[in-house]
Structures are given as C-alpha cells and as structure tokens.
C-alpha positions as CSV (number, residue, x, y, z in Angstrom):
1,X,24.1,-107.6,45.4
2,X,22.4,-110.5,46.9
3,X,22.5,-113.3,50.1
4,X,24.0,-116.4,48.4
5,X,26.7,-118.7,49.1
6,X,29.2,-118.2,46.5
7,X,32.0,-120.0,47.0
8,X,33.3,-120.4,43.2
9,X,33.2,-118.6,39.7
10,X,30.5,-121.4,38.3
11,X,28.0,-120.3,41.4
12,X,28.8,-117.0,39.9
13,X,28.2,-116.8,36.5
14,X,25.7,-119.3,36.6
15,X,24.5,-123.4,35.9
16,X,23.4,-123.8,32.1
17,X,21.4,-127.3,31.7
18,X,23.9,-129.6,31.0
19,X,21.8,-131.6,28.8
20,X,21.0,-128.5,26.6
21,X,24.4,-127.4,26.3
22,X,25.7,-131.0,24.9
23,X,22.6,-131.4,22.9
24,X,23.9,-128.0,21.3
25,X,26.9,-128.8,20.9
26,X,26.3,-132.6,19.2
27,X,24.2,-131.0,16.9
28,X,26.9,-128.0,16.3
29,X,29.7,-130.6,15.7
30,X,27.3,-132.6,13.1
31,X,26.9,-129.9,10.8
32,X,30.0,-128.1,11.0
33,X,32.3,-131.0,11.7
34,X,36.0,-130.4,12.0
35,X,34.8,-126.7,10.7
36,X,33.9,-126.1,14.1
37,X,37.4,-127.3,16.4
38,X,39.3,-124.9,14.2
39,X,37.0,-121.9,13.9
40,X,36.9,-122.3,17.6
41,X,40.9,-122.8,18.2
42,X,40.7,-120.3,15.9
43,X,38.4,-118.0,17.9
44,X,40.3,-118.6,20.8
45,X,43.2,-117.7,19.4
46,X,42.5,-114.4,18.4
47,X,40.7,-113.3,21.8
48,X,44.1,-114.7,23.4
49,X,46.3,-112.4,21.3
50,X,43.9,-109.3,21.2
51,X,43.8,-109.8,25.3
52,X,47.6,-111.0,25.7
53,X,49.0,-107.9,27.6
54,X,45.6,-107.4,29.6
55,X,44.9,-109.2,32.9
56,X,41.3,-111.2,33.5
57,X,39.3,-111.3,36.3
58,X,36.9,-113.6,36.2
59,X,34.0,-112.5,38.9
60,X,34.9,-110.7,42.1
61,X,32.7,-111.1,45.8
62,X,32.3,-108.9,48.4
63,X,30.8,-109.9,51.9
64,X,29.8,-107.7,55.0
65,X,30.4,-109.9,58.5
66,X,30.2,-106.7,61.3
67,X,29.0,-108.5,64.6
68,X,27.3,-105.6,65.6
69,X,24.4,-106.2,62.5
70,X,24.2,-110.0,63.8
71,X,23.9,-109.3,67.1
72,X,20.8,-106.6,66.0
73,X,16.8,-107.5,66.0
74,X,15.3,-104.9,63.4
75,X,11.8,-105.1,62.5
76,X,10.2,-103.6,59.7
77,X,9.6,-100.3,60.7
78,X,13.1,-99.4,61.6
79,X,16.5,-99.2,59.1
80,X,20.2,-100.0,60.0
81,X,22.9,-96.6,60.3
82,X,24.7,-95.7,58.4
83,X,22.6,-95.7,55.2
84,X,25.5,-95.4,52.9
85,X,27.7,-97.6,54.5
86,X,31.8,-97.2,53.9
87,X,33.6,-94.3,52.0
88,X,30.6,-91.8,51.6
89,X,31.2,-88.5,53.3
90,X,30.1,-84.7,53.0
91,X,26.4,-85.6,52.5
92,X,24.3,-83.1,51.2
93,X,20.4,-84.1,49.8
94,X,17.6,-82.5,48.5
95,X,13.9,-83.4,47.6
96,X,11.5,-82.9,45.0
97,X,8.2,-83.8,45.7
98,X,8.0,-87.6,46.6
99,X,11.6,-88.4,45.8
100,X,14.4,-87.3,47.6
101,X,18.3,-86.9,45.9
102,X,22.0,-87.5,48.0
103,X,25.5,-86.9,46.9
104,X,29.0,-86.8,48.4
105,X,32.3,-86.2,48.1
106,X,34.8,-88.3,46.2
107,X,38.0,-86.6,46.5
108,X,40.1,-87.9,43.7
109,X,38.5,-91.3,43.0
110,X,37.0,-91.0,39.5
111,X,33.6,-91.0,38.2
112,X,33.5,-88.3,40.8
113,X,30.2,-87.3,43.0
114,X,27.9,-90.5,43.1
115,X,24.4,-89.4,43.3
116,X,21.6,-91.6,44.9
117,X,17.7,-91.6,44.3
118,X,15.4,-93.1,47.2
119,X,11.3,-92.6,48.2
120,X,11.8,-93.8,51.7
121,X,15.5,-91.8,53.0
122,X,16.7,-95.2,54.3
123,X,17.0,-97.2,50.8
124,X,19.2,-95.8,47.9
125,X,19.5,-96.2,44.7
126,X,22.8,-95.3,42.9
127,X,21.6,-93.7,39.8
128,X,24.4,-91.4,38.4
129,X,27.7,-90.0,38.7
130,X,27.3,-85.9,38.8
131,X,31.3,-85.7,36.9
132,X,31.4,-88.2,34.7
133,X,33.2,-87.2,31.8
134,X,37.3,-86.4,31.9
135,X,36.3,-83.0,29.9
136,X,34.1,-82.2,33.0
137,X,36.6,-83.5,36.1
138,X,40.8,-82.8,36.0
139,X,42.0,-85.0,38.9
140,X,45.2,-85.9,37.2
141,X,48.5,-85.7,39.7
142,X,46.5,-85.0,42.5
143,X,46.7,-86.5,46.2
144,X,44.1,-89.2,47.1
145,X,42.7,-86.9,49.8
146,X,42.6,-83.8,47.3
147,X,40.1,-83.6,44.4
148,X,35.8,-83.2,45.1
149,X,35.1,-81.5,48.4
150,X,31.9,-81.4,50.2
151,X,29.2,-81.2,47.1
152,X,25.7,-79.6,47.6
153,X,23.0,-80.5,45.6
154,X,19.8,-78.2,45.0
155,X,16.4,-78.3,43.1
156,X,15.3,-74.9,41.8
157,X,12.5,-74.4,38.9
158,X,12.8,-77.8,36.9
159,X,16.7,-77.6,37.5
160,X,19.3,-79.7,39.9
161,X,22.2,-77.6,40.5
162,X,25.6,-79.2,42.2
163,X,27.9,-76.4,43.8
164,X,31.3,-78.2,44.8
165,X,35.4,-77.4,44.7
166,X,38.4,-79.5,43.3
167,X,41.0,-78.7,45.8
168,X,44.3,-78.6,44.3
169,X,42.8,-77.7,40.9
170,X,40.8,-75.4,39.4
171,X,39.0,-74.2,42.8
172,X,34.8,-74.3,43.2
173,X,32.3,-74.6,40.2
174,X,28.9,-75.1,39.6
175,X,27.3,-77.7,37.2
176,X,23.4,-78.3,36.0
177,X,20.8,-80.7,35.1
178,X,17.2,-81.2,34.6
179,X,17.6,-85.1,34.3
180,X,19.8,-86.0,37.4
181,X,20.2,-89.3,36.0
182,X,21.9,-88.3,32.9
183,X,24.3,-86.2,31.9
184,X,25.5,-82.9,33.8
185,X,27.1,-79.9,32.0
186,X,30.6,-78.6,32.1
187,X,31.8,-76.8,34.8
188,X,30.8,-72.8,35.5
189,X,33.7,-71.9,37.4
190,X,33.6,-69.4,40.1
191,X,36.4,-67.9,40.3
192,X,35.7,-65.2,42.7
193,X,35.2,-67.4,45.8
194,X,37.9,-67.6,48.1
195,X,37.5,-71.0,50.2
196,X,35.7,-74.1,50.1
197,X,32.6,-75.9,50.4
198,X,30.3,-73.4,48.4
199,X,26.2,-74.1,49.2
200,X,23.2,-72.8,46.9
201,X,20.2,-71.1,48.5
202,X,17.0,-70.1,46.7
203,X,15.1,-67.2,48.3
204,X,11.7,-67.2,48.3
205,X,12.1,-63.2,46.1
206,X,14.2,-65.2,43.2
207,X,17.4,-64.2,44.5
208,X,20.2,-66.9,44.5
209,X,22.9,-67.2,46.9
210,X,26.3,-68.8,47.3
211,X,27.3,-69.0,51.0
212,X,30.6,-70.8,51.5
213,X,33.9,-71.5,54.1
214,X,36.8,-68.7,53.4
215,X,39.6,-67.2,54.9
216,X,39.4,-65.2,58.0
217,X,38.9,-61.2,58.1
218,X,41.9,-59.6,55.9
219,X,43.1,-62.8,55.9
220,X,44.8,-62.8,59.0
221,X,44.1,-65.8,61.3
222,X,44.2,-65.5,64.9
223,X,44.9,-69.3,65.7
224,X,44.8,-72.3,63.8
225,X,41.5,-73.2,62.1
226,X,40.5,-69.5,62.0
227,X,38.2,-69.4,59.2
228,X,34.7,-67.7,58.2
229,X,30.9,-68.5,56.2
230,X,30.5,-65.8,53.2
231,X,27.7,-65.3,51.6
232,X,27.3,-63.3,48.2
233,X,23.9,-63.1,45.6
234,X,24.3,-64.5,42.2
235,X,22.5,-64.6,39.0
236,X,22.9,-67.8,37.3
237,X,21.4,-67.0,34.4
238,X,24.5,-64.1,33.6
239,X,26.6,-66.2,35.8
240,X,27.8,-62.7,37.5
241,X,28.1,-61.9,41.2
242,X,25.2,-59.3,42.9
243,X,26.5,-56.6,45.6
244,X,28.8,-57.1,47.9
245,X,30.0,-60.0,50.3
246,X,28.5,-60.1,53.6
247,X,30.5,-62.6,56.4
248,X,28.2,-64.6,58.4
249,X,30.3,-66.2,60.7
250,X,33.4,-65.3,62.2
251,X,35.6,-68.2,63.8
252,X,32.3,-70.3,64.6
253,X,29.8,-70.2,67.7
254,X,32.3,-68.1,70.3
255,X,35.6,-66.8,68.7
256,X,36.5,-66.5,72.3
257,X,37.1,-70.5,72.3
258,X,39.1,-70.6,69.6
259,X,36.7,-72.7,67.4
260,X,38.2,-74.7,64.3
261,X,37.7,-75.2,60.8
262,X,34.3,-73.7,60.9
263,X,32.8,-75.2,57.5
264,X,30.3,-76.6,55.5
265,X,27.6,-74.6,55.4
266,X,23.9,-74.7,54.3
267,X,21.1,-72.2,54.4
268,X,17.2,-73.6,54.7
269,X,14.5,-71.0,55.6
270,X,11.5,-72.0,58.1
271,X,8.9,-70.2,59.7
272,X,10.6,-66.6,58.4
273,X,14.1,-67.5,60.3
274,X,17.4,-68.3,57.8
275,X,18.9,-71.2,59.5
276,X,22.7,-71.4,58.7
277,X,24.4,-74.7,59.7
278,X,27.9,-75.6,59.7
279,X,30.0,-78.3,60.4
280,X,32.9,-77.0,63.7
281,X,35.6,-78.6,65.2
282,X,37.6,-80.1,62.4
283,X,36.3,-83.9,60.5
284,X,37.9,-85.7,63.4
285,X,36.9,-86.6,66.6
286,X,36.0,-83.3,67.7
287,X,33.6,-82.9,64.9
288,X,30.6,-81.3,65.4
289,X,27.4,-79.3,63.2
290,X,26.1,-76.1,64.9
291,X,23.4,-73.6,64.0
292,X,23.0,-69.4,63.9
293,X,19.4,-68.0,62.3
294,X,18.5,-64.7,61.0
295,X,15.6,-62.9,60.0
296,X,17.9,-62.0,56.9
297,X,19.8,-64.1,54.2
298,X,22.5,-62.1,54.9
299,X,22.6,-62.1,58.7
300,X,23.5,-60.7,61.1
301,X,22.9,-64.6,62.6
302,X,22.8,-65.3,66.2
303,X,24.8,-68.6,67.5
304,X,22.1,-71.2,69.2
305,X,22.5,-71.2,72.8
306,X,23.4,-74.7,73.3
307,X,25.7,-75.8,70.5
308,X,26.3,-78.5,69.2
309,X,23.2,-79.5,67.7
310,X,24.8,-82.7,66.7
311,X,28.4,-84.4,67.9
312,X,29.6,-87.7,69.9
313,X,32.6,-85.8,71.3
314,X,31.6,-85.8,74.9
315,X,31.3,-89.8,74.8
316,X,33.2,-92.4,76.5
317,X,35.9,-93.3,74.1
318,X,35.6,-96.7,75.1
319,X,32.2,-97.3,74.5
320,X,30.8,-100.7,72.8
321,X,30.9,-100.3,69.0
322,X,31.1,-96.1,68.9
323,X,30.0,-93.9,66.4
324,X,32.3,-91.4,66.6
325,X,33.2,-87.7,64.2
326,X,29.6,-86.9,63.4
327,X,28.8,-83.6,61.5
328,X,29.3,-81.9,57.7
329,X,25.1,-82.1,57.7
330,X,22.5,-81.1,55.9
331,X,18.9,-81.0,56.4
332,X,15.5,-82.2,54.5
333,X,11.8,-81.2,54.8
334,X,9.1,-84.2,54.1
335,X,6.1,-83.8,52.6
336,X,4.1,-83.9,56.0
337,X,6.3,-81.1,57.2
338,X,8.8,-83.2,59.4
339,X,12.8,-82.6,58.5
340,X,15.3,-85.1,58.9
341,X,19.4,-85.1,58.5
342,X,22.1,-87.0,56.9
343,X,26.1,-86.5,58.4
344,X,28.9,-88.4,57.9
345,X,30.1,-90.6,61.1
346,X,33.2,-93.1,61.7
347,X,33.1,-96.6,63.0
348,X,36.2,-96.9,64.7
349,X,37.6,-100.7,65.3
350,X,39.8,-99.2,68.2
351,X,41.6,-96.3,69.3
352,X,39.6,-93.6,66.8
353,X,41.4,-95.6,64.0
354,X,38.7,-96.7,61.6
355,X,39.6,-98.3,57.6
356,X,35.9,-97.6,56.5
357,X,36.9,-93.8,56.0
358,X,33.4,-91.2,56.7
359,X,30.0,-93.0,55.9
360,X,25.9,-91.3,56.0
361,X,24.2,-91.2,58.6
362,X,20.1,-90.7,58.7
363,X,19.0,-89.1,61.9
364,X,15.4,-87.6,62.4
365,X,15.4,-83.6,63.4
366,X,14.1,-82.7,66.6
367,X,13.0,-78.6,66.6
368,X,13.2,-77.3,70.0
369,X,12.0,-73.5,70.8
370,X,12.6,-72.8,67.1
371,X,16.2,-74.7,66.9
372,X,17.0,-77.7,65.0
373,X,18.4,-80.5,67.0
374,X,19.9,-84.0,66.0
375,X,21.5,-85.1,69.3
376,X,21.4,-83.8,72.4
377,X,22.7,-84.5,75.8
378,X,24.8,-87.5,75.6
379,X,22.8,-89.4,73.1
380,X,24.2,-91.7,70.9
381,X,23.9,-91.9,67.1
382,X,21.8,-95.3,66.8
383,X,23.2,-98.0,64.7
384,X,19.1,-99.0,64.3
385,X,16.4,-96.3,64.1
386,X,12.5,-95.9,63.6
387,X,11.5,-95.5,59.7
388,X,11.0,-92.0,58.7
389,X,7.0,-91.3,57.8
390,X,6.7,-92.0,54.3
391,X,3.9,-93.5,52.4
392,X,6.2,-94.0,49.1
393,X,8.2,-97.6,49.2
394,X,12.0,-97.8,47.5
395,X,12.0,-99.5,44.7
396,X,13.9,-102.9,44.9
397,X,17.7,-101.7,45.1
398,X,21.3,-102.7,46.0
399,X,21.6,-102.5,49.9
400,X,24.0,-100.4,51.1
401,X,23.8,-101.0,54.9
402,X,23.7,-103.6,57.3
403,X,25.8,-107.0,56.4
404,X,24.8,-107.7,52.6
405,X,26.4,-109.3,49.7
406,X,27.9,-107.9,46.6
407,X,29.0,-110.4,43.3
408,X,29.8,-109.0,39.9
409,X,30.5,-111.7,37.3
410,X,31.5,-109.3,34.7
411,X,28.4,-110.4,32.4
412,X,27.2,-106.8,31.5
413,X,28.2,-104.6,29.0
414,X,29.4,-101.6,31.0
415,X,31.3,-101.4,34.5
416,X,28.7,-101.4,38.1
417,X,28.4,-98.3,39.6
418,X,30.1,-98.8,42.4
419,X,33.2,-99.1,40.6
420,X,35.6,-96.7,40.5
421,X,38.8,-95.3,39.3
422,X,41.9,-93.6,41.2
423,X,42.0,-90.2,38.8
424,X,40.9,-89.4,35.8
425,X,41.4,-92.2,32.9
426,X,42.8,-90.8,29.7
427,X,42.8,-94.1,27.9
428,X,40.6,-97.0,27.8
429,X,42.9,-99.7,29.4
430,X,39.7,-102.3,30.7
431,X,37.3,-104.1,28.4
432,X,34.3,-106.5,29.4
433,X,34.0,-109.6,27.0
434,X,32.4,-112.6,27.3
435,X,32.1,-112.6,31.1
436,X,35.4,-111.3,32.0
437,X,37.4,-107.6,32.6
438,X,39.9,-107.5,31.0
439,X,42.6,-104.7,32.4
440,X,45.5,-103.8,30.6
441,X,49.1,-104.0,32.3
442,X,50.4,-100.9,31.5
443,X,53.6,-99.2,33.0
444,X,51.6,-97.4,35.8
445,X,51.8,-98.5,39.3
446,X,49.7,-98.0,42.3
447,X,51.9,-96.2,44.2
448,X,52.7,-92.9,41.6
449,X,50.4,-90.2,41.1
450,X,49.2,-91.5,38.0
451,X,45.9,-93.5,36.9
452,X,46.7,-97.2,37.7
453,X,45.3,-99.7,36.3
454,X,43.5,-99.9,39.0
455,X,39.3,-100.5,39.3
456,X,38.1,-101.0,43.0
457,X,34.9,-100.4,45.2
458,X,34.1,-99.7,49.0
459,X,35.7,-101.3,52.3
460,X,31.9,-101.2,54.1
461,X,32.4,-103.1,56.7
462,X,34.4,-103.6,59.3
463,X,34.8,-107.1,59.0
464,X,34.4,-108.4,56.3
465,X,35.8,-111.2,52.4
466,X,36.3,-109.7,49.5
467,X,37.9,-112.4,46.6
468,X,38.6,-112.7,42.9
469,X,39.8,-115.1,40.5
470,X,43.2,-113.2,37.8
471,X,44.3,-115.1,34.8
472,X,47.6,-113.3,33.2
473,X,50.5,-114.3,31.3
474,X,52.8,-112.6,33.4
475,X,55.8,-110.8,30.9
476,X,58.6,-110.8,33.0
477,X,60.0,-110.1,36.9
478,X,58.7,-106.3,36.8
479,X,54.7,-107.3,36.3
480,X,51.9,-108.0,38.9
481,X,48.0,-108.3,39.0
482,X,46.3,-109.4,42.0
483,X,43.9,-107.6,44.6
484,X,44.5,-104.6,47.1
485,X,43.3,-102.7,49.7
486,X,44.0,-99.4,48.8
487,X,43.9,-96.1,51.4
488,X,46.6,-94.0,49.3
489,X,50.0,-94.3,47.7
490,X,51.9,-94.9,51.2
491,X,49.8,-96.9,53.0
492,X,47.9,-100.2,51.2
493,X,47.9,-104.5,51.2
494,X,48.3,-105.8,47.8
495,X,48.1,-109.6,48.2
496,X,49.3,-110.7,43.8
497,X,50.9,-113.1,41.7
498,X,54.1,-112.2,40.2
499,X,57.3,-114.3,37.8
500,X,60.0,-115.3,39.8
501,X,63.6,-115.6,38.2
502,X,63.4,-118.8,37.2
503,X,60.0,-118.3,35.3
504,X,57.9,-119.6,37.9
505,X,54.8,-117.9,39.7
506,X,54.9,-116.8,42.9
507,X,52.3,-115.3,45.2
508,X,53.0,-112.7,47.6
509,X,51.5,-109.6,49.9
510,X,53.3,-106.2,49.8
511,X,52.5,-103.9,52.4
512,X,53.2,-99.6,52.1
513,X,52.9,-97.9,55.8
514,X,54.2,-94.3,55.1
515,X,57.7,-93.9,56.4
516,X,58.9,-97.3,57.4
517,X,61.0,-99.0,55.2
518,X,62.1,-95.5,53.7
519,X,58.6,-95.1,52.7
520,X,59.0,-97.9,50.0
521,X,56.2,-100.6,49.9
522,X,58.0,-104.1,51.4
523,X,56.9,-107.8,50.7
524,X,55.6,-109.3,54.0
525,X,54.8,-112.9,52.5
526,X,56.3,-115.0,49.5
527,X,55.3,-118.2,48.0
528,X,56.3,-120.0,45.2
529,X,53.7,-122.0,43.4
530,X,54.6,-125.5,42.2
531,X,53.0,-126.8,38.6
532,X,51.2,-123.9,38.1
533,X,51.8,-122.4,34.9
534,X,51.8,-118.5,33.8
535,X,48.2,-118.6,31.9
536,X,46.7,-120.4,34.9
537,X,44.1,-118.4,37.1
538,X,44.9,-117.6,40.8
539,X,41.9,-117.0,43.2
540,X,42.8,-114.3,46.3
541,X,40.7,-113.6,48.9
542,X,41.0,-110.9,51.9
543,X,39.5,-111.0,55.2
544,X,39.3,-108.5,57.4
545,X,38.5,-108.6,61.2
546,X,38.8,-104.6,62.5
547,X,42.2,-103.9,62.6
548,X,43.9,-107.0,61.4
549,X,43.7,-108.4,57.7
550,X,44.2,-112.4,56.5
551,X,45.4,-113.0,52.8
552,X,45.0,-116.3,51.1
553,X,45.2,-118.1,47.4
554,X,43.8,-121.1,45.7
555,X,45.0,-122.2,42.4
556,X,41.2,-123.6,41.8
557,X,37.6,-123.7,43.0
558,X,37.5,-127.0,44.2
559,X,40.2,-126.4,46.8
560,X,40.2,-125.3,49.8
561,X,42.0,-121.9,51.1
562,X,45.4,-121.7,51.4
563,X,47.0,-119.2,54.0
564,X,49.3,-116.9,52.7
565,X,49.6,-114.4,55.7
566,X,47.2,-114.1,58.6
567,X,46.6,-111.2,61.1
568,X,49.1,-108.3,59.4
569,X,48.2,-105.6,60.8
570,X,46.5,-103.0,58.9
571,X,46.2,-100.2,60.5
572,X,48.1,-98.2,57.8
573,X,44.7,-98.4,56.3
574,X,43.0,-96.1,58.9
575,X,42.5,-92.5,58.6
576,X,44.8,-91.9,62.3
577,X,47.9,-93.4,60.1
578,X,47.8,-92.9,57.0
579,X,46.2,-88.9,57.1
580,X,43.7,-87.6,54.4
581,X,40.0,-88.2,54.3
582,X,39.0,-91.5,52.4
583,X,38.2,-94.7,53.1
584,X,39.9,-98.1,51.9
585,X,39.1,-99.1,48.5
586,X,39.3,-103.4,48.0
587,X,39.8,-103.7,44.2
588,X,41.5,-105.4,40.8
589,X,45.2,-104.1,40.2
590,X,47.5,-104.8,37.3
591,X,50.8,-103.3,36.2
592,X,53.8,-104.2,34.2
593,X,56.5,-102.4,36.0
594,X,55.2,-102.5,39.6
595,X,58.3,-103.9,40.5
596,X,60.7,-102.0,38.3
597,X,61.2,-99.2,40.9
C-alpha cells in the first residue's frame, strides 16, 4: 500500500527504460533472428492454452476517500481509530515483552484468524494467518456469518496459545505455537465446553483456565439472551479437564434487567483482584463490555457498580460521524504498567446501517477505585487519539487506518495477505505468472454454499474506488468474471462482463437483496460493447459514497470512465439488511455457470 496516483495498469506494474528494453530486444533479434518471433508466438501460445479456461486480472487498486480523515489535523503524537480499519471484529491481544500480538475473528472467510504484530498498539503488521491449512480449518457448506468466533490469543512459557470455536462445525478448540509467524498445530478439540467464545487464563500457581459463554443454569432460559461465563481448570499438557465447573456469571451485571447475550469473556489478574470482562447487550447497537472482580479465579465476582465500562448506547443517534456498537474487549498491560484496550466498533453511514461490518478500536484504560474504565459518562470513542507511551517505533508497514492506498500488481510469487477466500479451497483454481492471477472459471458461483472462485479483501472505508482490469475468453452465455462487493450469498453488487447471444460482450451489474425478486440475484444495468472482442481486457471500477455505490467500465487505460450505473443503492450490503456479522468484501470473481441457474 502506498499514496500514488494510479490511474492505469503501466503506473502499476511499473516504467522499464525504454531505451534499454529496445536495445535488448535489437540485440535478441540479431542473434536469434526469426528463432526468436516463433519461440515467442510459440511461448505465447502455450501460456494461452495452459491459461484458456482461467480469467486474468491484471492489477487491482483500492482507495480510502472518508471525509471525516480529510477534514482531521493529526500530529505525530496521536493515531487515527479504528486501527484495523473494515471487517476486523472480536479483538483479543496479548504482549510479550516489547511486542504486542492481535487477532480476530473471520467467520467463514478463509485463511481464517489473521494475526498482527506491532511495537507501538497503533501500527500493525499482518504477519500470519493462525488457520491456515484446510487440514487445520473445515468451513465447507457453512453460512458467511458461521465459521471462527471471537478468538483469544495468550502467551504462556515460550508458547502462544489461540482458544476459538467454529460455529456450525466441530465446536471450540485450542491450537499452539512458539513461532506466531509460522505455522500453528492442528486443532485440540474441546469437546466438553458447552458455548462459545472460550478464553485462556494463566494463574500465577501454574494452573490453566478456560472460562467461556454457555447456556443458562439447567439449561433453561428465562428470556431471550439468557446465557452464563464458565469457568473450568485445565492441563494442557494431558489435555484433560481439572474439578468441577464453577459459573461466574449468571444473565450479566443484574439478572433482574433481563441482560442479553452476556459473552466474550477474559480474565486478567491485577493488584490480587481477578478481573472478568465481558461483552453485554448483544453485537448491535446496544452493545456494551462490563466488569465483576474476585479475589478468586473462580469467583464468586461482584458486578462493578456503574456498568458499562465501555458502550456508545446512550448517544444521540444522530450525531456527526458516530461510532456506534462498541464492546467484545480485551485488555493489555505495557511495560510501564499502564493498560490499554482494543473493541470492535461500527461506523454507520445512516440509520445504524454500516457496509464496513465490526472494525478495532484502540482506547487507553482509565482505572478508577480499582475498576477498569474505557468510556464513561457520555464520552465518545475518538476517531483521533494521543499515542500510547511507547519507546519502541513500528516497523515500516501497510496502514490499516485513516484514508490510505492499496495496489497489488500480481508481481509476487504468492497471494498478499489481505486476500482472502470465501471457505475452505480444496483445489488450487488461481495461479500468479508473469504479473497476472490467473483464476479458474469453474462451475461454482457466488451465490451457493460452495468455494467460488472467488479472492477478495476489505471494504475499509466508507467511501471509497476499488478497480481492476479481467482478460477472459468468455465460453458461452452461462460464464462471468468481473468484480463484486460481496456481504453474503443474498445480498452483493457484482458489476462483470458476460457473452451475449449473438457472441458479443456485454457488461452488466447484478444486484442480490435477500427476498426481493424471490430471493434471486437480478441485472440492474446492461450494455453491450461494440468492437470489443472476447480476449480483450475490461477495466471495472466501484465507488462508493456511504450508502450508495457507482459502477463503471473502460475497454482501455487511455479512456476515460464510462458510466454503467450510478447511485444503486446498496444498502443490502449493511449488517441492518442483510443479518450476520461481516463486513463487505470488494474482490475478483469468475465462474462458468453463474448464469446457468
């Protein structure tokens, strides 16, 4: 990622010297003669048959444009919220000595848990993927919004332990490292634990400690969102539960209220208390974190007197650019004893609808009479905050908040990290070659739960350009490759080319938004290119202003933008419409039966 103006592929992958590369190329033809034209027809040839049923993208460019970073004077001293800009939610972090580790949840986008690395809390570094291996991570059939929930990560005697649960399959696990950068072992499944969202503590006797969201007492709710915290010892060495379950938390702060989804918990010890946090309230806009201590790991723990200790549900809805669903926290002690917090937030465009899905916040921690606080009162999570103390500088990394730039030309041997998948892959169907990803059309389509041949990253922004430039020799009526913007099966954009039935190429935008149209996606714009032929590249571009989304095509650099469809509506993208917890994905999509449905 980087600030340039790149308007084109050749700003993109680069200016050779043009005297150097005819030079070359005189002196190529002079030994090699007519040797050379047919070794390289030849060449070209084969690359064209080995790649003829894949799709290739040529670079693809991603800009942030949110007003609300332009209109923003930030000095040195100070970093822009939310750190991890776009679909990042669930933070949980952990530190070992100078260097500090974040990961999150990833539901049933694929590598799954991205972990980060930074010195300073405000500049990260994607170093990893915690589930990176299919053997590892079974995601296949499942809903978007199923898959990874709410990952912790710990340190503990040389070893980084992530404790996490694949809803909808095989429940919660634990997996270990002592390279967090490399690879992560299999699974340990824990089988025992009834619920979600399991957390690691480390007591100070050697004891370990899984304390996690379950069902309520006998498992008989008394409202909706009844739920309770568990705790239980474990010994990861036998991998074998210790005594008996103790319940920490019944309902939430006062069962008397009726509070909701009480969840996400973590355990940090300080000055001989057990601080339990937990996200209440649901992940919407009632979200919240609370606190209970104890003298005792295993409670009983005493609700803080004036819960929340973070939330933005007592705000004027209609407040200039809101921050809005705050909680699912966890906290972090520096080296000169101060603690600080990450939680996910929402950036809502209007009416709590927000295409960005849960992002990480960074928020300093206040402690008051021997309580943690984030917020208090009716103060508002700050898009721009002081610098955390910290002598140790990030090294140089890929920005991930405030308006930044992102290009990929394809020129490296293996896929960014900030790519992903929608499921588990059990084929290779992409390959990088000479500057180019190639994906295979294959007979899956975006809208089964299946794994497209589909590769996107992060909407960040609210407003914001994301283009690319597809080459395919379209097969028949049935195929497509193009660009979407993905928020699950029901409820995309997908701006493509596609044949017509006279063997022409067409461009088009196809728009899914749950149950209208029977729930079938529906073609909102349709234009048929003159003179272009099949193996000719088509450049699509997306902008997005809040709410509303503008599509447009070129059929080469020079030329300017051509309008296909401007202000469609695309609210089905938001998290009030379409349901689940994700954010929208912008990415490359190709299939050869999208249309044969």
């Amino acid at each position: 990622m980087k600030n340039a103006d790149t308007s084109g592929k050749e700003s993109l992958k680069g200016r050779r010297k043009p005297w150097k590369r005819y030079l070359g190329l005189v002196l190529l033809m002079a030994t090699f003669g007519i040797t050379l034209t047919m070794s390289s027809c030849s060449t070209q040839n084969s690359k064209s048959n080995q790649y003829e049923k894949y799709a290739a993208f040529e670079w693809f460019r991603y800009e942030g444009k949110d007003t609300v970073y332009q209109n923003i004077d930030k000095n040195e001293d100070e970093y822009y919220n939310p750190v991890l800009a776009g679909f990042y939610p669930d933070p949980s972090i952990c530190r070992v000595e100078d260097d500090f580790y974040m990961i999150n949840s990833t539901f049933s986008f694929y590598p799954g848990i991205p972990i980060f690395h930074s010195k300073d809390l405000v500049n990260w570094e994607q170093i990893g993927y915690v589930m990176s291996r299919p053997s590892q991570l079974d995601l296949d059939s499942l809903a978007v919004s199923q898959g990874i929930f709410a990952p912790t990560i710990r340190y503990h005697n040389g070893t980084f332990y992530v404790i996490c649960t694949v809803v909808g399959g095989k429940g919660n696990f634990y997996v270990k490292t002592e390279n967090p950068e490399g690879q992560w072992s299999d699974p340990v499944w824990l089988e025992e634990i009834r619920g979600i969202d399991p957390s690691l503590f480390f007591a100070d006797n050697g004891n370990t400690y899984i304390v996690h969201n379950a069902p309520p007492p006998d498992g008989e709710p008394l409202y909706d969102g009844h739920r309770t915290i568990r705790i239980r010892q474990y010994d990861l060495e036998s991998d074998e539960y210790i005594g008996e379950e103790h319940i920490l938390v019944n309902g939430g702060v006062d069962i008397s209220k009726e509070p909701a989804w009480i969840e996400g918990p973590h355990i940090h010890k300080k000055d001989g208390y057990y601080y339990l946090i937990a996200a209440e309230g649901g992940t919407g806009k009632n979200h919240s974190e609370v606190v209970f201590r104890s003298r005792s790991v295993t409670g009983p723990y005493e609700p803080w007197s004036k819960n929340p200790i973070l939330t933005q549900r007592h705000l004027d809805p209609s407040r200039k650019n809101p921050v809005t669903s705050t909680g699912h926290a966890d906290i972090v002690k520096l080296p000169n004893g101060k603690w600080w917090s990450v939680f996910l937030g929402c950036r809502p465009y209007e009416d709590d609808m927000y295409n960005t899905g849960r992002e990480t916040f960074l928020m300093p921690v206040e402690w008051k009479n021997g309580w943690p606080v984030i917020t208090s009162g009716k103060e508002k999570v700050p898009y721009v905050h002081k610098k955390p103390e910290l002598q140790a500088k990030s090294l140089d990394a890929n920005p991930h908040n405030g308006n930044f730039v992102m290009e990929d030309s394809f020129n490296d041997s293996t896929l960014a990290l900030y790519w992903n998948f929608l499921r588990t892959p059990r084929e290779n169907w992409y390959r990088l070659d000479d500057g180019q990803l190639y994906i295979q059309s294959r007979k899956e389509s975006i809208f089964e739960r299946v794994n497209p041949s589909f590769i996107g990253k992060r909407q960040q922004h609210l407003n914001f350009g994301a283009s690319t430039a597809v080459k395919h020799q379209l097969p028949d009526t049935s195929a497509t490759a193009g660009m979407i913007a993905f928020q699950n099966e029901q409820h995309y954009l997908l701006v493509g080319m596609k044949k017509t039935g006279d063997q022409q190429v067409a461009v088009y935008v196809e728009k899914a938004s749950g149950e209208k149209n029977n729930g079938k996606p529906f073609t909102i714009a349709h234009k048929k290119l003159e003179d272009v032929s099949s193996d000719q590249s088509v450049i699509f571009k997306i902008e997005g202003k809040g709410r509303y989304y503008s599509f447009y095509y070129k059929t080469q650099e020079k030329n300017n933008w051509n309008l296909l469809i401007g202000h469609v509506d695309a609210s089905n993208l938001s998290t009030k419409v379409a349901g689940g917890f994700v954010g929208t994905y912008l990415g490359m999509y190709v299939s050869r039966e999208h249309f044969n449905r």
